[in-house]
C-alpha positions in Angstrom: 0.0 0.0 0.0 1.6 3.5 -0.7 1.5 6.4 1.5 -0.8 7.9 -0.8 -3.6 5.2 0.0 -2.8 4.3 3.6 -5.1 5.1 6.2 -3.9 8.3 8.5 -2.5 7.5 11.9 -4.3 8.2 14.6 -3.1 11.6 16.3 -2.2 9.3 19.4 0.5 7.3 17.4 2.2 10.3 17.1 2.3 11.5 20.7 3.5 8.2 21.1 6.5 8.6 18.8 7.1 12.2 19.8 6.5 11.2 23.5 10.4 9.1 23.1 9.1 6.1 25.6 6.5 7.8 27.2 8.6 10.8 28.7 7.3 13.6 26.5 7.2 17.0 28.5 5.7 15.3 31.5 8.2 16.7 34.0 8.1 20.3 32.5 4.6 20.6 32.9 3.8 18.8 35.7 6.3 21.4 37.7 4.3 24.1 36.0 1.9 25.6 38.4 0.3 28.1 36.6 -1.6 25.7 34.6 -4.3 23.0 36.1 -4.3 20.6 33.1 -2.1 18.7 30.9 -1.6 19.5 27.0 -3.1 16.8 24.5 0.3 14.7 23.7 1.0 14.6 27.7 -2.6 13.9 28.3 -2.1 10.7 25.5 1.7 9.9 27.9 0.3 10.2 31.1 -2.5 7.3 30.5 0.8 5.0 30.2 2.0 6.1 33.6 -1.7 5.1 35.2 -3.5 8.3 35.2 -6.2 10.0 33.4 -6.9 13.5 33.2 -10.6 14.3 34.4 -12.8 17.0 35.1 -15.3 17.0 37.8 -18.5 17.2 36.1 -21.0 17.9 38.9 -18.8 21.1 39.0 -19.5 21.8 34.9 -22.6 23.4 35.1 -22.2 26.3 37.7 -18.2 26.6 36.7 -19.8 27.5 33.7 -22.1 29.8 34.3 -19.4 31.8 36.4 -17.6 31.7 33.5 -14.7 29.8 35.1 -12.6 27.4 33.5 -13.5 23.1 33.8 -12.7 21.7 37.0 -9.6 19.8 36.3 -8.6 16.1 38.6 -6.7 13.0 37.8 -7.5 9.4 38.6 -5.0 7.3 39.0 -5.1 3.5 38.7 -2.7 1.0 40.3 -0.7 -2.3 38.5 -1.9 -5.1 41.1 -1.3 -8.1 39.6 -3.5 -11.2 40.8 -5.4 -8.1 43.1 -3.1 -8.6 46.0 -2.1 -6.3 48.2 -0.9 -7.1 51.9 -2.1 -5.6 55.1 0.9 -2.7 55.1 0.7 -2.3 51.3 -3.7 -1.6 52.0 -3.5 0.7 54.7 -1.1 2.9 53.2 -2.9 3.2 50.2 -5.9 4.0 52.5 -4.1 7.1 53.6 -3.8 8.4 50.5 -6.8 8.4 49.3 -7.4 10.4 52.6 -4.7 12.7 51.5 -4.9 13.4 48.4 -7.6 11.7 46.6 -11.3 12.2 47.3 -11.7 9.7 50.4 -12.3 6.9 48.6 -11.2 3.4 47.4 -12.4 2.2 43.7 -11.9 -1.1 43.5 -12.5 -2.0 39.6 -13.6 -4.8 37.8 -9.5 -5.3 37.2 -8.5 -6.4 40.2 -6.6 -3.1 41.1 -7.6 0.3 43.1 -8.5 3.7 41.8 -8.1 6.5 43.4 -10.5 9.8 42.1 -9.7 13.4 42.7 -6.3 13.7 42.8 -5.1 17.5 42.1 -2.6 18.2 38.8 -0.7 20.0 42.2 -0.8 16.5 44.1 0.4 14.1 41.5 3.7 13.7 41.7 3.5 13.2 45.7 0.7 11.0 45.0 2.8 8.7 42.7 5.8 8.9 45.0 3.8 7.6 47.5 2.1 5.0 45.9 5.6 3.7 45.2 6.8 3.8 48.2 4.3 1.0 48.9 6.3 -0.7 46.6 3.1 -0.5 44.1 3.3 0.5 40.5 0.7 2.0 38.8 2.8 2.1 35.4 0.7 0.4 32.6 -2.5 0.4 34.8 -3.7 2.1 31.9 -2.8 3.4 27.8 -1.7 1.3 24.7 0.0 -1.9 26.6 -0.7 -4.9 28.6 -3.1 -3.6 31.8 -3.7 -5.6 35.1 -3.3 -9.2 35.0 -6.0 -11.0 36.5 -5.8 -14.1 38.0 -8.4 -15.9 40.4 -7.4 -14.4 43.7 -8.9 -16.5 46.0 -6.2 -18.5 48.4 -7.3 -22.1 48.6 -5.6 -24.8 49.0 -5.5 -25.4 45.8 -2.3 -25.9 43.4 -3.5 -24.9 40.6 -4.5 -21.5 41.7 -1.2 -21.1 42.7 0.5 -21.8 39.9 -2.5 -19.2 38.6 -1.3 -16.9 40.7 2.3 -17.2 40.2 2.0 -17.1 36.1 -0.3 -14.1 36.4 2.6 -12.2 38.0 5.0 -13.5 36.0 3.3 -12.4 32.9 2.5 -8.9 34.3 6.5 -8.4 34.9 6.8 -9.5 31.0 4.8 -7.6 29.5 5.7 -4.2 31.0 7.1 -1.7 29.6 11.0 -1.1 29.7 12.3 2.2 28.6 9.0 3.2 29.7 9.9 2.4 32.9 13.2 4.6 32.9 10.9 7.5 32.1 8.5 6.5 34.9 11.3 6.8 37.2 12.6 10.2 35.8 9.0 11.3 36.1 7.7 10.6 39.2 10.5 9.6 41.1 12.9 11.6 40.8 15.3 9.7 39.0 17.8 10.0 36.7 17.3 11.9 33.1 16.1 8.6 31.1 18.9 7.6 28.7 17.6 5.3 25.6 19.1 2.9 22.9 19.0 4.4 19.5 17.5 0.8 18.4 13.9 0.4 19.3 14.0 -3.5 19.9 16.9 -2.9 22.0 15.2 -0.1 24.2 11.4 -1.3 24.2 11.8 -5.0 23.1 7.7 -6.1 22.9 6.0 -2.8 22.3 8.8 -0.6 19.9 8.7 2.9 20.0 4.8 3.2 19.1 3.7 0.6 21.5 -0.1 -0.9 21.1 -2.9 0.0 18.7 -4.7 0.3 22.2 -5.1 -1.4 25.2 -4.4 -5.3 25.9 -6.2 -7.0 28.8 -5.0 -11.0 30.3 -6.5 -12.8 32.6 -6.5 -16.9 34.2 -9.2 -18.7 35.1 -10.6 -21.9 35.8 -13.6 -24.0 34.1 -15.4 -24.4 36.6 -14.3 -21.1 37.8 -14.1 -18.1 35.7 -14.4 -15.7 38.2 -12.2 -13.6 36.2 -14.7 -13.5 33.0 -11.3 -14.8 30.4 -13.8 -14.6 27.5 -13.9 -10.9 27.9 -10.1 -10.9 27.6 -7.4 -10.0 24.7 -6.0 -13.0 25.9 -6.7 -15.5 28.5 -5.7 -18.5 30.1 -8.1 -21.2 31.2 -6.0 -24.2 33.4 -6.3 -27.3 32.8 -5.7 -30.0 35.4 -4.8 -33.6 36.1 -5.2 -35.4 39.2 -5.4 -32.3 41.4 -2.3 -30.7 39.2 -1.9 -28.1 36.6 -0.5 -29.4 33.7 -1.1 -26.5 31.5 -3.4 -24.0 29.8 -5.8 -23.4 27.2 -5.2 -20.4 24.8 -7.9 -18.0 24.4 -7.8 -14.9 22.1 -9.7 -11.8 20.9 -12.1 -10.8 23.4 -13.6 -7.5 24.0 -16.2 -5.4 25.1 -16.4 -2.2 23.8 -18.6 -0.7 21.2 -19.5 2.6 19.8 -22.9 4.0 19.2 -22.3 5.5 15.9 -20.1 2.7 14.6 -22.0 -0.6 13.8 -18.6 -1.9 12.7 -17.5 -1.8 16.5 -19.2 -5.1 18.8 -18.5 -6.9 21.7 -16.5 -10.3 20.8 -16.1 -13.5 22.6 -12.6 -14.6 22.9 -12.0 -17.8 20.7 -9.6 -21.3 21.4 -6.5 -21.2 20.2 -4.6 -24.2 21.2 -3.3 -26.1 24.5 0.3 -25.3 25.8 2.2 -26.2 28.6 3.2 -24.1 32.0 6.8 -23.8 30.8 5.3 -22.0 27.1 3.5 -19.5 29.1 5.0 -16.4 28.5 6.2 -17.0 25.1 2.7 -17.1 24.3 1.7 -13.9 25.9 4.6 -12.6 23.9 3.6 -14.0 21.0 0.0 -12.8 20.9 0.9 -9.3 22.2 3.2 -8.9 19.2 0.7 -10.2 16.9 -1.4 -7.7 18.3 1.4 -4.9 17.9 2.1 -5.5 14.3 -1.2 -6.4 12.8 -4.0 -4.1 15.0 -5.3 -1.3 13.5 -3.4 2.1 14.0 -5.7 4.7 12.3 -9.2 4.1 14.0 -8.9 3.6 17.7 -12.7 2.6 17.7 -11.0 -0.9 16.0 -7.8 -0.8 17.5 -8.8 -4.0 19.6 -7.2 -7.7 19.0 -11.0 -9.0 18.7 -10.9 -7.0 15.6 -8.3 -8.6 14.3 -9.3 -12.2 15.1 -12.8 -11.2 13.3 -11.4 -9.5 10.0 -8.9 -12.6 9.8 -11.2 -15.6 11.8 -10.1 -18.0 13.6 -7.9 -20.2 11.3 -5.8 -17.7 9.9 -5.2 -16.0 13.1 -3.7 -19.5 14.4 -1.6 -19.9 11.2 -0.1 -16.4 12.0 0.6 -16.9 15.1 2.5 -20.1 15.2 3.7 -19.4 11.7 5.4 -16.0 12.8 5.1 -15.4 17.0 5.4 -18.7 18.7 8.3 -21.2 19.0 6.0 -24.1 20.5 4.4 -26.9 19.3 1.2 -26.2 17.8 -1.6 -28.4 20.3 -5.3 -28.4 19.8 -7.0 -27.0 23.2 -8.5 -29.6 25.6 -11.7 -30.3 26.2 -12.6 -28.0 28.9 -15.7 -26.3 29.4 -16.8 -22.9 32.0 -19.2 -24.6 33.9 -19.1 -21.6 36.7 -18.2 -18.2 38.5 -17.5 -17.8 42.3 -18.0 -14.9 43.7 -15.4 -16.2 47.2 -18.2 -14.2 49.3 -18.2 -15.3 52.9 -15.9 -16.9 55.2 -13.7 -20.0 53.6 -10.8 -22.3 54.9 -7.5 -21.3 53.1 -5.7 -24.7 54.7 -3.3 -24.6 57.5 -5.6 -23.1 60.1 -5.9 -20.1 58.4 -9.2 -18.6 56.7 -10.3 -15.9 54.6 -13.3 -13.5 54.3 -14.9 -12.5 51.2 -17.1 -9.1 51.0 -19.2 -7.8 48.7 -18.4 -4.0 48.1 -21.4 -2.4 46.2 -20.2 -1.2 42.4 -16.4 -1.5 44.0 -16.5 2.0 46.0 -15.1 2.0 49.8 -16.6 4.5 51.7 -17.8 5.9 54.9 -21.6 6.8 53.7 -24.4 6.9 56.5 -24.3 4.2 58.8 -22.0 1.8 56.4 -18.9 2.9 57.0 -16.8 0.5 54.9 -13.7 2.5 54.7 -13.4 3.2 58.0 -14.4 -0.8 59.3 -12.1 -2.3 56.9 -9.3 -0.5 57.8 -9.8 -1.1 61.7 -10.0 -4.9 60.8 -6.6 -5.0 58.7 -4.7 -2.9 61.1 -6.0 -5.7 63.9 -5.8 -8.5 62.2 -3.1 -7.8 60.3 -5.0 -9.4 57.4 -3.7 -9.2 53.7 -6.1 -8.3 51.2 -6.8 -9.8 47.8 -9.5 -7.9 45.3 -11.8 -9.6 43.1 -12.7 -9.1 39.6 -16.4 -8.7 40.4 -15.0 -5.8 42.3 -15.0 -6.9 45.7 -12.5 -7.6 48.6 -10.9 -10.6 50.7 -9.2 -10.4 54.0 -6.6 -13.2 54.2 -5.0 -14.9 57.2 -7.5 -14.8 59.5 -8.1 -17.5 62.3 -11.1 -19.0 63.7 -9.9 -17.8 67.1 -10.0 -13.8 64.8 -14.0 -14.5 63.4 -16.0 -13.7 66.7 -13.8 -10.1 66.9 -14.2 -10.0 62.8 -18.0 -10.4 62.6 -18.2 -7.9 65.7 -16.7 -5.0 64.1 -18.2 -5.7 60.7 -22.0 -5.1 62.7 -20.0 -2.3 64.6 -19.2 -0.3 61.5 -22.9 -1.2 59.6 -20.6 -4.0 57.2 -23.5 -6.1 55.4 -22.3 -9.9 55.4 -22.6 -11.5 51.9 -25.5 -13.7 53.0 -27.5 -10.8 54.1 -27.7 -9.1 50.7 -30.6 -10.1 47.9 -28.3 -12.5 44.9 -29.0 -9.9 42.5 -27.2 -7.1 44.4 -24.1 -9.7 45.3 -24.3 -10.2 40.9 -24.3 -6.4 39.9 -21.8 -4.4 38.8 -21.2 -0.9 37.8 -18.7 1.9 36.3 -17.7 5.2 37.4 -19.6 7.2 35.3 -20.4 10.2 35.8 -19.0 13.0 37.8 -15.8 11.5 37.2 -15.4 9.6 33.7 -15.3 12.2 30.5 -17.1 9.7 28.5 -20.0 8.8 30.2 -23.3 9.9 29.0 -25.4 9.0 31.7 -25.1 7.7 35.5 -24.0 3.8 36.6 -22.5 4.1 40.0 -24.7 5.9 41.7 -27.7 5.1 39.8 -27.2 1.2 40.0 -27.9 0.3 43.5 -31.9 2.5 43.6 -32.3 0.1 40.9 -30.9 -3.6 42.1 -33.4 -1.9 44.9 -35.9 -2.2 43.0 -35.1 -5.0 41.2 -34.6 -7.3 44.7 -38.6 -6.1 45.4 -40.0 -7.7 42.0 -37.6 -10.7 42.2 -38.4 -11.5 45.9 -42.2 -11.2 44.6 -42.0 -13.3 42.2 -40.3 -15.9 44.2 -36.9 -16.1 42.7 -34.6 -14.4 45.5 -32.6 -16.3 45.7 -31.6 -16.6 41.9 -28.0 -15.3 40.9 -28.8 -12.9 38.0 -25.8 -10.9 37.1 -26.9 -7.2 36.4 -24.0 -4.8 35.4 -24.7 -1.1 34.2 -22.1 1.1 32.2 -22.4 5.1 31.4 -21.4 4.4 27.8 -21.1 2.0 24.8 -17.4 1.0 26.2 -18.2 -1.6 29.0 -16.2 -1.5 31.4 -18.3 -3.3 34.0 -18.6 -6.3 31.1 -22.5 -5.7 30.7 -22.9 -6.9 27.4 -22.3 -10.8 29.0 -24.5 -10.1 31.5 -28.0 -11.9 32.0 -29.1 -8.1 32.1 -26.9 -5.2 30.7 -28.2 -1.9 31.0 -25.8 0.6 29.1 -26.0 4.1 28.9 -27.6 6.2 25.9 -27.9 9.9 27.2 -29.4 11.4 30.3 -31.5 8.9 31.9 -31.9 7.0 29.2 -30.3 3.2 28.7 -30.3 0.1 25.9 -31.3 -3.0 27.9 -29.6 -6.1 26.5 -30.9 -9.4 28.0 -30.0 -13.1 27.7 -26.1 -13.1 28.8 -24.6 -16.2 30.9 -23.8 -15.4 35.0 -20.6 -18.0 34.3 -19.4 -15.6 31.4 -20.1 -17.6 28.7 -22.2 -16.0 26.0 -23.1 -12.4 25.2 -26.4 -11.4 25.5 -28.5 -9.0 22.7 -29.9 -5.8 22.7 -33.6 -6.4 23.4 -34.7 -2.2 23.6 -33.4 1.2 22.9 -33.6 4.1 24.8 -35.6 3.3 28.3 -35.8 5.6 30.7 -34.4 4.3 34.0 -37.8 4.5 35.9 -39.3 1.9 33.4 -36.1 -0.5 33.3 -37.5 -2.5 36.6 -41.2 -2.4 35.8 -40.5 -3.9 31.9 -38.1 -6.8 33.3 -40.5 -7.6 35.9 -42.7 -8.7 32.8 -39.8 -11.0 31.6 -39.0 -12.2 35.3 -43.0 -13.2 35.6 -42.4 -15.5 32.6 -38.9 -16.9 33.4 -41.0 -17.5 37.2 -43.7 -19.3 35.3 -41.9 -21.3 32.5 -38.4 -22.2 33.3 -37.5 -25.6 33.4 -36.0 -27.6 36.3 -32.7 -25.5 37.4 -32.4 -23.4 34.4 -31.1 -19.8 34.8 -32.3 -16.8 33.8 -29.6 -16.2 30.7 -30.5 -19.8 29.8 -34.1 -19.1 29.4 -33.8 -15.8 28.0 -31.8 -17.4 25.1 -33.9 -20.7 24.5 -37.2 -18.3 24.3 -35.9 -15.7 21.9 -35.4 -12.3 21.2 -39.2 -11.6 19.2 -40.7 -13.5 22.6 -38.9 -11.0 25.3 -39.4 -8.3 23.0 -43.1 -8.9 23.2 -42.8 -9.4 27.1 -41.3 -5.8 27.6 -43.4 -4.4 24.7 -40.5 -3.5 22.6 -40.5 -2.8 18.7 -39.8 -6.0 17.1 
């Protein structure tokens, strides 16, 4: 193709290149007080480094009218591979979201923390102290590999561990090298980053340009995929003999995100690859992340996802190239493995050896002191008592690790002393939602999720317990925008915003992960989104077979039948 007839970069490919390995003018302007923002190419860098530029939009409207300027803040995201952190490591981070962030944990649906509010003034104190925790937050977010998930639960369980262990391997892999040097000289004070002259040499994965966009890994198990791997660029699905891990499936090309105004952009399914074994492990994640670098789409970001590239090609071609041209291994055909289900690791479970761990579910991720549940406040009391090490889930809640039995009397005290709910006191559906940020925070949400969700699972509890099915686990998850971030569209319900309080419901997802549901109706205003799936709840109540779930039901009836339930154009 000449230059004539090849597709234009997109602008961010050449902050990238101008940005020399993610440096840029980050240190001249973050030492520049006189201004409150970042400018476009540094706003492009800084995403590399973990942080997003922001703007507090509950502030918008009246800044505006005073004719003042937006209302500038940063989030920043941490690298946590696996989601642990241990009981030093969490209550440091709890202070500085006292300090300088807004007084609040966000615990994603990536097994890390975010931290919302955090001053252009405040970063660099921020980052440094984040570090000093001996947590990164380099590649939490921009064009490379993001957080590693892995299934964080600590049972006695080998395979988990070796999970665990290949998660964190991978994540040290995959990140970014001379990016790192300029990390350093950023944020910490180091030295002026120095590079080699020879891309390979100084960033030997990404080059100087790094990823069409973001990549996303996670492990799982079949009969656990409480990491949701079909969602994932790339994900790992153990497989085990006689109680021992003997290697992993290869999954590739899944993806959320879609754009409203582009019905060439869908959410995708990752597909099989092949079978290798433990040792092949990260020349695999090598291999597909290079595919990835050299064959994703540079010009329009709105395709610059691997699933696009395992659709354009399919799935034959896309294994030719890769063991053709970015793997040195044998090439296996995957095992027979299926998902068969998703923990949530709620509740109090036996680790081995005497020790136990307690699962909690933390509404839509955010820890908090609001009213008489003061989460923030009760968690930290019981990790600075317990000394308990924390792992976070990918259905955005939070484990306290090596506890005793001799600890659970003092546990479950302070929990009903700080308003805590136990898992087994909330309604199924409320344990199985999940939401984004949204709005005030998120620049492209275009209506509420956090803090609309839980008045609706509200609601939602009432016509479910009515109906008799309250103790069914229906995953709901809601997102501001097309982009999914909370994973609605695999959802047995995903409700996705459209524009003020207005949202597409898509019904007939899979609570394990398995299968993406379809858009049933446009455009519903948030007060009618309970009333209309009581209608399809009334049905599922009156005609599901023997043990079947909701998403199962929802798929063997049809779309023309729930569309007739909610009254829905066909």
């Amino acid at each position: 193709m000449s230059d004539e007839t090849a597709p234009k970069l997109s602008p961010v490919e050449g902050h990238k290149v101008e940005g020399r390995y993610l440096r840029g003018t980050l240190p001249e302007e973050l030492a520049d007080d006189s201004i409150d923002h970042l400018s476009d190419a540094n706003k492009s860098l800084i995403k590399f480094h973990g942080s997003y530029e922001q703007e507090d939009r509950d502030a918008r409207k009246n800044r505006a009218k005073a004719g003042v300027g937006k209302a500038y803040m940063f989030m920043i995201r941490l690298k946590l591979p696996g989601g642990k952190l241990t009981a030093d490591q969490y209550l440091a981070l709890d202070d500085i979201a006292g300090e300088f962030a807004n007084g609040t944990l966000r615990l994603t649906t990536r097994q890390s923390i975010q931290f919302h509010g955090v001053l252009k003034g405040n970063l660099k104190a921020t980052m440094a102290a984040i570090n000093a925790t001996l947590v990164t937050t380099l590649g939490g977010c921009g064009d490379v590999n993001r957080n590693v998930l892995s299934c964080p639960a600590p049972l006695p369980d080998p395979t988990r561990a070796r999970m665990m262990l290949d998660c964190a391997a991978v994540a040290e892999h995959l990140a970014p090298k001379a990016g790192k040097q300029s990390y350093h000289e950023v944020w910490l004070n180091g030295e002026p980053a120095q590079f080699s002259d020879d891309a390979s040499v100084a960033e030997p994965i990404y080059g100087k340009t790094y990823l069409p966009r973001k990549f996303k890994v996670a492990f799982a198990l079949p009969h656990d995929n409480c990491t949701d791997l079909l969602a994932q660029c790339l994900g790992f699905l153990a497989i085990t003999e006689n109680g021992n891990p003997v290697g992993y499936n290869v999954f590739a090309g899944g993806g959320q995100g879609q754009s409203n105004a582009k019905p060439d952009t869908y959410p995708l399914l990752a597909q099989p690859v092949g079978f290798i074994e433990p040792t092949e492990v990260l020349g695999a994640a090598e291999g597909i992340i290079k595919l990835f670098r050299d064959h994703g789409n540079r010009s329009d970001r709105k395709r610059a996802r691997l699933k696009y590239v395992m659709k354009d090609w399919g799935l034959e071609k896309f294994r030719e190239v890769f063991y053709r041209d970015y793997f040195t291994g044998p090439r296996r055909a995957p095992r027979v493995a299926e998902i068969t289900g998703l923990d949530l690791h709620h509740g109090w479970q036996s680790m081995g050896g005497g020790k136990y761990f307690l699962g909690l579910s933390v509404e839509n991720g955010r820890i908090k002191d609001e009213g008489s549940v003061r989460l923030r406040s009760g968690l930290r009391a019981i990790v600075a008592k317990y000394r308990a090490d924390v792992r976070l889930t990918a259905q955005q809640d939070i484990m306290l690790c090596g506890l005793t039995m001799d600890d659970r009397a003092g546990v479950d005290s302070m929990l009903n002393e700080y308003g805590i709910p136990r898992p087994e006191t909330l309604s199924q559906v409320r344990r199985w939602s999940m939401a984004c940020p949204a709005v005030p925070t998120c620049p492209l949400a275009i209506t509420e999720s956090e803090r609309a969700l839980p008045g609706l699972v509200g609601q939602l509890s009432g016509v479910l317990a009515d109906l008799g099915l309250a103790d069914e686990q229906i995953s709901v998850r809601m997102t501001g925008c097309p982009n999914g971030c909370a994973r609605p569209y695999q959802s047995e319900v995903g409700i996705v915003g459209r524009g003020g309080t207005k949202y597409t419901l898509y019904i007939g997802g899979d609570s394990y992960g398995r299968r993406l549901n379809a858009e049933i109706q446009d455009g519903v205003p948030i007060d009618q989104i309970a009333p209309k799936l009581g209608k399809v709840f009334a049905a599922f109540a009156a005609e599901r077979t023997k043990g079947e779930l909701f998403g199962d039901y929802c798929s063997r009836v049809g779309l023309p039948k729930l569309k007739e339930l909610l009254g829905a154009p066909a």
